[in-house]
matplotlib code that plots the C-alpha trace (Angstrom):
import matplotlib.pyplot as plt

x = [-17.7, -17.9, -17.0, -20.4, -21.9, -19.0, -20.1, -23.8, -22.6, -20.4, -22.7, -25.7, -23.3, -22.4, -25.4, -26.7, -24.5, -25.3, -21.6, -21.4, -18.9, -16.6, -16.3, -15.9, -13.4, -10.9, -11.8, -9.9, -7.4, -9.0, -10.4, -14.0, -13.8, -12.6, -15.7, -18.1, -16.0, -16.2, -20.1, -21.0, -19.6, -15.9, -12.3, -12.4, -8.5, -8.4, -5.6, -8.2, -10.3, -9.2, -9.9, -13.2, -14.3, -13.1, -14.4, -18.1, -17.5, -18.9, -16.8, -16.3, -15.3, -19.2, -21.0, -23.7, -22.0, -18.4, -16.5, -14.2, -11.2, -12.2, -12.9, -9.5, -7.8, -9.8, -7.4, -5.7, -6.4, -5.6, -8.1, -11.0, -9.9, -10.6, -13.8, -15.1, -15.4, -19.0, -18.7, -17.1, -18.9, -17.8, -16.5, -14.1, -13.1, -12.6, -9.9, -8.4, -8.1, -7.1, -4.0, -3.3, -2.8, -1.0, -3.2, -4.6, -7.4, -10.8, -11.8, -13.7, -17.4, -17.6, -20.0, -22.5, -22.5]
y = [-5.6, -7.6, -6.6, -7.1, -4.6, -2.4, -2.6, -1.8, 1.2, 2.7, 2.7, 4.6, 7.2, 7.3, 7.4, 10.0, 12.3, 12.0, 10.8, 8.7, 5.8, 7.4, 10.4, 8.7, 6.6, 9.8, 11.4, 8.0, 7.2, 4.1, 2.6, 2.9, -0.9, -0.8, 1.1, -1.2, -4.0, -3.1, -1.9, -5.6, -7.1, -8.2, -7.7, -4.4, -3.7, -2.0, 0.2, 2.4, 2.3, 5.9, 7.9, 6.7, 7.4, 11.2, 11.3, 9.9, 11.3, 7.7, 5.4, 1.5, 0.3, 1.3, -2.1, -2.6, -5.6, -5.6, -6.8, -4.1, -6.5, -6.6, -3.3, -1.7, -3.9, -3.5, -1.2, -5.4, -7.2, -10.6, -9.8, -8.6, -11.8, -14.0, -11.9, -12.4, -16.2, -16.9, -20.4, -20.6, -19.2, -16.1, -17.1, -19.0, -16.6, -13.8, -16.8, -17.3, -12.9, -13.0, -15.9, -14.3, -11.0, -12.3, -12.0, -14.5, -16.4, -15.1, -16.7, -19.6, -19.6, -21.1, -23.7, -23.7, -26.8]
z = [2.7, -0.4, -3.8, -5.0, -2.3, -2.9, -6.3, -5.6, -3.0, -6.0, -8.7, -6.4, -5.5, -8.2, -10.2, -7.2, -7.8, -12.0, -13.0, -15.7, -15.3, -17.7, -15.5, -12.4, -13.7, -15.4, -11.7, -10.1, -12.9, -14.0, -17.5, -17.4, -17.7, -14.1, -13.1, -14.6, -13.2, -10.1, -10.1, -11.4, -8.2, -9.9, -7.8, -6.1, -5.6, -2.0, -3.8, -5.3, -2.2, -1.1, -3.8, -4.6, -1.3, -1.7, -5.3, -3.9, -0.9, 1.0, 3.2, 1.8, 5.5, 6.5, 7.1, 10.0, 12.0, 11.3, 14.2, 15.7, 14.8, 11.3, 10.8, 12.8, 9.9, 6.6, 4.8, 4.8, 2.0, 3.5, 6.8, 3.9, 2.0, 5.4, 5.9, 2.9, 2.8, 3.5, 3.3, 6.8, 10.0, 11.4, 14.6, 12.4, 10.4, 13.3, 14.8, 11.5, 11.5, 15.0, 14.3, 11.1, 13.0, 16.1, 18.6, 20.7, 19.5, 20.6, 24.2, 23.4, 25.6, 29.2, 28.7, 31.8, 34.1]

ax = plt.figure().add_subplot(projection="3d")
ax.plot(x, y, z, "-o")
ax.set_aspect("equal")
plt.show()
């Protein structure tokens, strides 16, 4: 997921559950800074990732469409870091995953005669 829809995802939990950012941040151990940093779609550090899913009580890892690969690895900030380049197609980035991880690459499609 992206940091700026992990941002969104934060700040309506976070505003559904009436916590100010102030609170929410003493409740993590983060500035309130951080909070807002992260609600405005800057660097989310994965670190934190844990504890602001049991403070909102949400998951992060939750997005319609991750491939299974992805997803089994997103605690990694290098696969997230591949993910999250938009700019190149998925299939792409899945192989680049794949390598990175040491598996094969992903079977390439038979092409019909």
């Amino acid at each position: 997921m992206a940091d700026r829809d992990i941002g969104t995802l934060i700040r309506k939990r976070r505003q559904a559950l009436g916590l100010r950012q102030h609170e929410l941040a003493a409740r993590v151990g983060v500035d309130r800074s951080a909070v807002s940093n992260w609600e405005r779609g800057h660097h989310f550090p994965l670190r934190y990732q844990g504890r602001i899913e049991e403070v909102l009580g949400i998951s992060l890892d939750e997005e319609p469409g991750l491939p299974d690969l992805v997803a089994a690895h997103a605690s990694d900030e290098r696969v997230m870091e591949i993910w999250r380049l938009e700019t190149i197609p998925p299939d792409t980035r899945l192989a680049m995953i794949s390598v990175m991880l040491g598996r094969e690459a992903i079977p390439r499609r038979r092409e019909s005669r």
